[in-house]
C-alpha positions as CSV (number, residue, x, y, z in Angstrom):
1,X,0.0,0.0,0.0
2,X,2.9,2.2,-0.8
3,X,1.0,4.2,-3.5
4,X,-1.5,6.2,-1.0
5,X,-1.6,9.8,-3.2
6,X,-1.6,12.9,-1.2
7,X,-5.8,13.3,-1.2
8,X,-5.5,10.8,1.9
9,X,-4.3,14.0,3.8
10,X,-8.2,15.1,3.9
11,X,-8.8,11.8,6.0
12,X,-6.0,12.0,9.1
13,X,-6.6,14.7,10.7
14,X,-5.0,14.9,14.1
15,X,-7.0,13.6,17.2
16,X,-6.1,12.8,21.0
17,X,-4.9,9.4,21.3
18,X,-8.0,7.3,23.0
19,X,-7.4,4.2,22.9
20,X,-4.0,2.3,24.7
21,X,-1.2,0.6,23.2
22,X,-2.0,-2.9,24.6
23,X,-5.8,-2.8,22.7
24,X,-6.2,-6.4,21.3
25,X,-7.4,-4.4,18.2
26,X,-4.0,-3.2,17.7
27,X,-2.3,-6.3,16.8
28,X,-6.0,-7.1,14.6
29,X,-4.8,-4.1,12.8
30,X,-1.0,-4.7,12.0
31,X,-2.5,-8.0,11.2
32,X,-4.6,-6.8,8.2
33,X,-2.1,-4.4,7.6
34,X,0.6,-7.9,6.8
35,X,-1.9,-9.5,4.9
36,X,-2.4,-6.6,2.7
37,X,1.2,-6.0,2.1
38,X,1.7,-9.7,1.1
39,X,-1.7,-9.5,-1.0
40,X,-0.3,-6.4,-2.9
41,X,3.1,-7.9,-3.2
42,X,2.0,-10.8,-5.2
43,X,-0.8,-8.5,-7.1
44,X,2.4,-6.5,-8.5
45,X,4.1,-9.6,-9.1
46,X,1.4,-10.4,-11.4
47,X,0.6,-7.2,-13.2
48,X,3.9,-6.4,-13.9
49,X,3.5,-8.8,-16.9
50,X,0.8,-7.0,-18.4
51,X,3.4,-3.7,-18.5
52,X,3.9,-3.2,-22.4
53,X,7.7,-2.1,-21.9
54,X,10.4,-3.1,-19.6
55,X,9.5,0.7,-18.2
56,X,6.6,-0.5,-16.5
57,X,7.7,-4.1,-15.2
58,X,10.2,-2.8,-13.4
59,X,8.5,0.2,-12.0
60,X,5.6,-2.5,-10.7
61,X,8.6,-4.5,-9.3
62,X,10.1,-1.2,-7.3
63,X,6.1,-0.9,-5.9
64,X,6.3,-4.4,-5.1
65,X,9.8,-4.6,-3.2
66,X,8.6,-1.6,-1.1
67,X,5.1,-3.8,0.0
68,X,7.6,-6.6,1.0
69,X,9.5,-4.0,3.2
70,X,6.3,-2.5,4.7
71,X,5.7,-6.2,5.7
72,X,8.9,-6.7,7.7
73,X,7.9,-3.6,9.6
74,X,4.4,-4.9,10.5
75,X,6.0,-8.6,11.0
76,X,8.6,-6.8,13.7
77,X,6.0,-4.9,15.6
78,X,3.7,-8.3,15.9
79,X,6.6,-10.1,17.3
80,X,7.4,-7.0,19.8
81,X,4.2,-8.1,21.0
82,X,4.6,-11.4,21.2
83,X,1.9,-12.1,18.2
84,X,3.3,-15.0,15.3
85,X,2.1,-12.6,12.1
86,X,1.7,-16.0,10.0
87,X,-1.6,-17.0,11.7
88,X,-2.6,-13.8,12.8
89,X,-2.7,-12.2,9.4
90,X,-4.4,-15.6,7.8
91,X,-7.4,-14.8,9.1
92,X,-7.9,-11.8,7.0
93,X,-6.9,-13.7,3.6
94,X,-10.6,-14.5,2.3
95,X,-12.2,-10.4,2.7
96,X,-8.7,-9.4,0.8
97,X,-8.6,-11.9,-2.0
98,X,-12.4,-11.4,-2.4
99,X,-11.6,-7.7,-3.2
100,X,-8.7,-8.7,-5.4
101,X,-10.8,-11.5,-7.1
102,X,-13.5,-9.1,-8.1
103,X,-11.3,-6.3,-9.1
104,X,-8.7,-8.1,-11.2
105,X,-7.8,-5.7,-14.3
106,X,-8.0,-6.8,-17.6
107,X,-5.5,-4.1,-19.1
108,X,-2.7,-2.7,-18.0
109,X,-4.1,0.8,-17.8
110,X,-7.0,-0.9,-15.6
111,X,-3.8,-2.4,-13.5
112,X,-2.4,1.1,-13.1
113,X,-5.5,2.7,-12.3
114,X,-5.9,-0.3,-9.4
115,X,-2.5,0.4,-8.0
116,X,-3.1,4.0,-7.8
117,X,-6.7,4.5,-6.4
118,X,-7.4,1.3,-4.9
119,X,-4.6,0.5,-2.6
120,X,-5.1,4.4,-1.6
121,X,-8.6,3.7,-0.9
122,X,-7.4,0.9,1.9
123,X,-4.9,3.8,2.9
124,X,-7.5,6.0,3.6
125,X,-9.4,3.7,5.7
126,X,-6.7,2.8,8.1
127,X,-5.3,6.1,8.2
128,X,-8.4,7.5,9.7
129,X,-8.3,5.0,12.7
130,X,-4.2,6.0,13.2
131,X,-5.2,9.2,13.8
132,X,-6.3,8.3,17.1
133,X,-4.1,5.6,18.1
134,X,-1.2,5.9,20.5
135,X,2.0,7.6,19.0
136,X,3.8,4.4,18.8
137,X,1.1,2.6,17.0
138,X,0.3,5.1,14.6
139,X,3.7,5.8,13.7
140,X,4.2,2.2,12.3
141,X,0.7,2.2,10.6
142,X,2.0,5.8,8.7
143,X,5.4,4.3,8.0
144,X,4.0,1.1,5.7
145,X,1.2,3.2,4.0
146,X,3.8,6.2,3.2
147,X,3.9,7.0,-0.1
148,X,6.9,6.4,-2.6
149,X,7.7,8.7,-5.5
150,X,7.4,4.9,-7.6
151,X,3.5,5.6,-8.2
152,X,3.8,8.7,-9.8
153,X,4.9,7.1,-13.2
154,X,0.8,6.0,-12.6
155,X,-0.7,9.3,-13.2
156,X,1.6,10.3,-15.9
157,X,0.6,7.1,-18.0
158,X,-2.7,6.9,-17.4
159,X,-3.6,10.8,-18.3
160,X,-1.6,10.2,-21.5
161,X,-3.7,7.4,-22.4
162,X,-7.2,9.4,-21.3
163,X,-5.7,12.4,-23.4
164,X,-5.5,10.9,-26.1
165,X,-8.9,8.5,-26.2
166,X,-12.3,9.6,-24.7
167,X,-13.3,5.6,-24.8
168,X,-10.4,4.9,-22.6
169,X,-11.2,7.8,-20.4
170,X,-14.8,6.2,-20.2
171,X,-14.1,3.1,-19.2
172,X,-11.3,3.6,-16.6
173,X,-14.1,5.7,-15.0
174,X,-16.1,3.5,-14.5
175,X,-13.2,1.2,-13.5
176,X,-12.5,3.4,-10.8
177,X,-15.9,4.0,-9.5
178,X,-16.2,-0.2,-9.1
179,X,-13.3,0.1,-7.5
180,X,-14.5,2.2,-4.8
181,X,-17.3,0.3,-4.7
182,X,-15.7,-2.9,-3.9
183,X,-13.6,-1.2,-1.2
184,X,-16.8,0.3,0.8
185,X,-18.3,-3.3,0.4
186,X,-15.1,-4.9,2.0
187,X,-14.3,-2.9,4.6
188,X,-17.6,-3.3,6.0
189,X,-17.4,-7.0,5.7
190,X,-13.9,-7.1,7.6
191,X,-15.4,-4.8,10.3
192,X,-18.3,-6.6,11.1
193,X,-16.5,-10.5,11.0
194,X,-13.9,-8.7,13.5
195,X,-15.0,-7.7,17.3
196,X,-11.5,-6.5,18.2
197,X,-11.2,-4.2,15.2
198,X,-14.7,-2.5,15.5
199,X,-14.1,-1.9,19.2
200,X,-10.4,-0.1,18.4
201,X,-12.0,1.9,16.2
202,X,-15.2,3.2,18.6
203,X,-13.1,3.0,21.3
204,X,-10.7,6.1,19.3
205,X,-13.3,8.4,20.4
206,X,-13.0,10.8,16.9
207,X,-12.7,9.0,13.2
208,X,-14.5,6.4,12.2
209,X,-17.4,7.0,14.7
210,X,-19.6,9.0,12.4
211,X,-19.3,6.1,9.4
212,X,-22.0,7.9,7.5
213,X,-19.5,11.0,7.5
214,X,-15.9,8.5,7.1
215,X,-17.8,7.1,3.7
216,X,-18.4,10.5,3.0
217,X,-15.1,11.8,3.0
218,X,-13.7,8.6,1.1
219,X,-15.6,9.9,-2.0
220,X,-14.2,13.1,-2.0
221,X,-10.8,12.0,-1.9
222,X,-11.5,9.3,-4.3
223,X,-13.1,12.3,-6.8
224,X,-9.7,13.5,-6.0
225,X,-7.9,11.2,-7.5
226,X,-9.9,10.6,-10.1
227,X,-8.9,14.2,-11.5
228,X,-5.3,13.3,-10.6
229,X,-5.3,10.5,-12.7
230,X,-8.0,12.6,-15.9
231,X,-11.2,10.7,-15.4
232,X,-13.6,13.4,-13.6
């Protein structure tokens, strides 16, 4: 999830820390967070063979290395506390590869558009709960969704491709907007099949409390991106 764009920015704003280091819903969290490193590593993996040039293979295998890093950070914080990441992240496998099953791009402009706007959809979502977690937690939840200058080669590609073709522009759209579809729809699913995660975020006090208003906010910075990327 190294690919989170700046629009997430709208989504973290500061907020007192309410909730303690040693919430079980902590390590549910880093959990997720492994699984969906792991998830994107092999997703890269795999779309880098759609790239049409050696360009964009090895630009998808720079995005993928840095997932693969972002999962040692999360595996070294689990073991910190004493959690084994392995079985503690498997748990999360079926809500993730759902998403990824339904979403699986057929292009490699669709895979661009995925790498851009939907890992920075996920980014979104967990950033809102770090803003009120405990310095320590939210520091290693900001360092694996940080943003590398590796994406950017997204948004120039994909607005050259938009530019020059109003079909293409049309159906990346649309693309886009199933994206965020699928990302609403699965983030509700791994909240409500996970006690410990719904209680860290309601027990945060600020964020995710007001859903109606978090859901809310998620399609503006999605709009956001969409006009990054030339598809408003």
């Amino acid at each position: 999830m190294n690919s989170t764009p700046p629009a997430s920015e709208e989504l973290t704003a500061s907020a007192p820390a309410g909730v303690s280091p040693d919430h079980p819903g902590v390590n549910e969290l880093f959990a997720l967070l492994a699984y969906g490193e792991v998830a994107a590593f092999y997703r890269l993996t795999e779309e880098a063979r759609m790239a049409p040039n050696l360009r964009g293979r090895i630009n998808m295998a720079l995005m993928a290395a840095a997932e693969m890093q972002h999962y040692e950070i999360l595996r070294d914080a689990l073991e910190r506390r004493g959690v084994d990441v392995v079985p503690a992240m498997t748990k999360y496998a079926p809500a993730l590869e759902n998403y990824h099953r339904l979403t699986t791009p057929s292009t490699w402009l669709e895979a661009l558009v995925k790498t851009y706007i939907g890992d920075a959809l996920a980014a979104d979502f967990y950033l809102e709960i770090a803003s009120a977690l405990p310095a320590e937690v939210a520091e290693v939840v900001r360092a694996v969704l940080s943003e590398t200058e590796h994406s950017q080669f997204v948004v120039a590609e994909v607005r050259e491709a938009v530019a020059a073709s109003d079909k293409q522009r049309y159906r990346l759209a649309l693309w886009s907007r199933r994206l965020l579809g699928e990302a609403i729809t699965q983030a509700q699913y791994v909240l409500a099949d996970h006690d410990e995660l719904v209680d860290l975020v309601l027990s945060s006090g600020e964020g995710l409390t007001q859903m109606t208003e978090f859901f809310d906010r998620l399609q503006r910075t999605h709009a956001t991106r969409m006009q990054e990327l030339g598809l408003a």
